[in-house]
N, C-alpha and C positions, 0 to 999 in steps of 0.2 A: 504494500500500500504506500502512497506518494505521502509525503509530510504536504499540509496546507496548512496557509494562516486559517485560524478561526478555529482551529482541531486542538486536541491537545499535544503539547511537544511532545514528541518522544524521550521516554525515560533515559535517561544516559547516566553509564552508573563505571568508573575506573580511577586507574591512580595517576594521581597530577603531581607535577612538580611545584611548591607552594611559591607564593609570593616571595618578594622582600631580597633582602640580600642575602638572610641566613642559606637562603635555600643554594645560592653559590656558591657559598662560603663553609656551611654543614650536612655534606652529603648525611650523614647519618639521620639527621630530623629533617630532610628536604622533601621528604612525600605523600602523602595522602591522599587515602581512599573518599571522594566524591562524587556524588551524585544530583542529580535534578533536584530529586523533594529536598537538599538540603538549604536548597535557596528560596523554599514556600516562601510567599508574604513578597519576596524581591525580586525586580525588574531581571532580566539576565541578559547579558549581549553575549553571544556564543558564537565564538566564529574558528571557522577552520582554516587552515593553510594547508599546500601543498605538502612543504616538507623541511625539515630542520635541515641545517648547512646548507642553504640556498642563499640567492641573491635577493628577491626581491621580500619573502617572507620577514624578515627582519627590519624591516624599513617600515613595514606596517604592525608591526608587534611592537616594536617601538615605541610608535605613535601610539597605539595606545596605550603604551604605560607614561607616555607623557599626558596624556588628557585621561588618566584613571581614577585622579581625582574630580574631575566633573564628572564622571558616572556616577562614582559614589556620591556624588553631590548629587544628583537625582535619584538615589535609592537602586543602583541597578551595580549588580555583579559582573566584571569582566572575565570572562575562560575564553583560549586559545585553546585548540584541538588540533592536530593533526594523527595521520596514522605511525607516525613513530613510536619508540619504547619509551617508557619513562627516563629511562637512564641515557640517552640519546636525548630527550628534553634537556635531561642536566648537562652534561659534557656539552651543550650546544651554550649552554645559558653558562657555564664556565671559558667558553672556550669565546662568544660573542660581546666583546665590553658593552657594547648598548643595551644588552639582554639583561647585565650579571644584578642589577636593582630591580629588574622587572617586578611589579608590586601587584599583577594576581599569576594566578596558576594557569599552569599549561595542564590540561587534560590528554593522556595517553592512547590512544586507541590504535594501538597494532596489530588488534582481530580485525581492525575494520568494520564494525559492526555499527557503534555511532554513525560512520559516515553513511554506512549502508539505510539505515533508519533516517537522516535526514536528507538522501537522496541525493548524495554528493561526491559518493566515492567515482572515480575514475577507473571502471573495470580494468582498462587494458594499460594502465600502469601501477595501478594498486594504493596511490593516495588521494585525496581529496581536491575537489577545485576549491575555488575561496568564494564560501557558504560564508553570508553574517546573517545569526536570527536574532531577534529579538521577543523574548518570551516577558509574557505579564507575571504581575505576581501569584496569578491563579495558576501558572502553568502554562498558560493558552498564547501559539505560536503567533506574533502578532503581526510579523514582517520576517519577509527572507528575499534576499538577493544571491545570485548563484553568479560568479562568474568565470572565467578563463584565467588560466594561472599565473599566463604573465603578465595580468596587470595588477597595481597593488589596490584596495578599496580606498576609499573617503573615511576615516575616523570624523570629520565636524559632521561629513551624511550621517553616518548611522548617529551622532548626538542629538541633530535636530529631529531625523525622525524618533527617536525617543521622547525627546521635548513634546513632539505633537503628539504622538500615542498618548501621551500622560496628559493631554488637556481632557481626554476623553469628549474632543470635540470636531466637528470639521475643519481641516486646517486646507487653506488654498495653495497653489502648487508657492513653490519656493516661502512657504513660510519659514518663519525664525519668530523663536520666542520673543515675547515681548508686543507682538503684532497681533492684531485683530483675529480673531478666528473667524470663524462665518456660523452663524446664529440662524433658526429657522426662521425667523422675521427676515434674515438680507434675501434668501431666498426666493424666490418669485415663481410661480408655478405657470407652467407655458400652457 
């Protein structure tokens, strides 16, 4: 079955490499077992990449752990997924200096199964394209962009559309917070 917004996201349940610097710095406490339900109640940006020790993946992984605290300033959890090992997360995040402060987790999925549930793996090379979902606090998938490997995403895109998801209102094309939403009064019925 295809993942769709409005459904509920697929469970996803493996071991991540933690946030922060410890996690570069103390292989010993760098990993943890997470899952979906452990984010109930909080926004989630979930996004996949092709693959650790590449070019462009790191330029967007990055970026969000530069803008990680505007998520959490809107209540929402950043995970990084791809289908490498946990331990491949680390030695990448040891071995990348933009990586070594990365301040959430990287999620493991080297069965492939995550990506297969959210309908992103790459059969015929066995990693993911770069999936960004953004899931509500109920669970419920609320947006997904899927695209080709070699280009990197928009981190301020997926911010703003959070921003508008969380108005809980109609928001018109190129909103930004702060701006008008559309109200059933502006509406005019033809």
């Amino acid at each position: 079955m295809a993942v769709m917004v409005g459904t509920p996201a697929p469970e996803f349940k493996g071991p991540a490499v933690i946030g922060g610097p410890s996690a570069a710095l103390n292989p010993d406490n760098a990993f943890k077992e997470i899952s979906l339900s452990d984010f109930r109640g909080k926004w989630v940006v979930f996004f996949f990449y092709p693959l650790d020790f590449t070019f462009v993946c790191p330029t967007e992984i990055a970026e969000f752990g530069n803008a990680y605290e505007d998520f959490r300033d809107l209540d929402a959890e950043v995970i990084g997924v791809s289908t490498d090992s946990k331990h491949s997360h680390l030695a990448w995040r040891h071995h990348e200096a933009k990586l070594q402060n990365l301040p959430f987790m990287l999620l493991a999925d080297n069965t492939k199964q995550i990506a297969r549930d959210y309908s992103v793996l790459k059969e015929e090379t066995g990693y993911a394209l770069r999936g960004t979902f953004i899931i509500d606090p109920d669970g419920v998938l609320q947006y997904m962009v899927v695209h080709n490997e070699d280009v990197g995403r928009s981190i301020p895109e997926t911010r703003r559309v959070l921003e508008a998801l969380q108005t809980g209102e109609l928001c018109p094309c190129n909103w930004n917070k702060g701006q008008a939403t559309l109200s059933n009064a502006d509406l005019v019925e033809a």
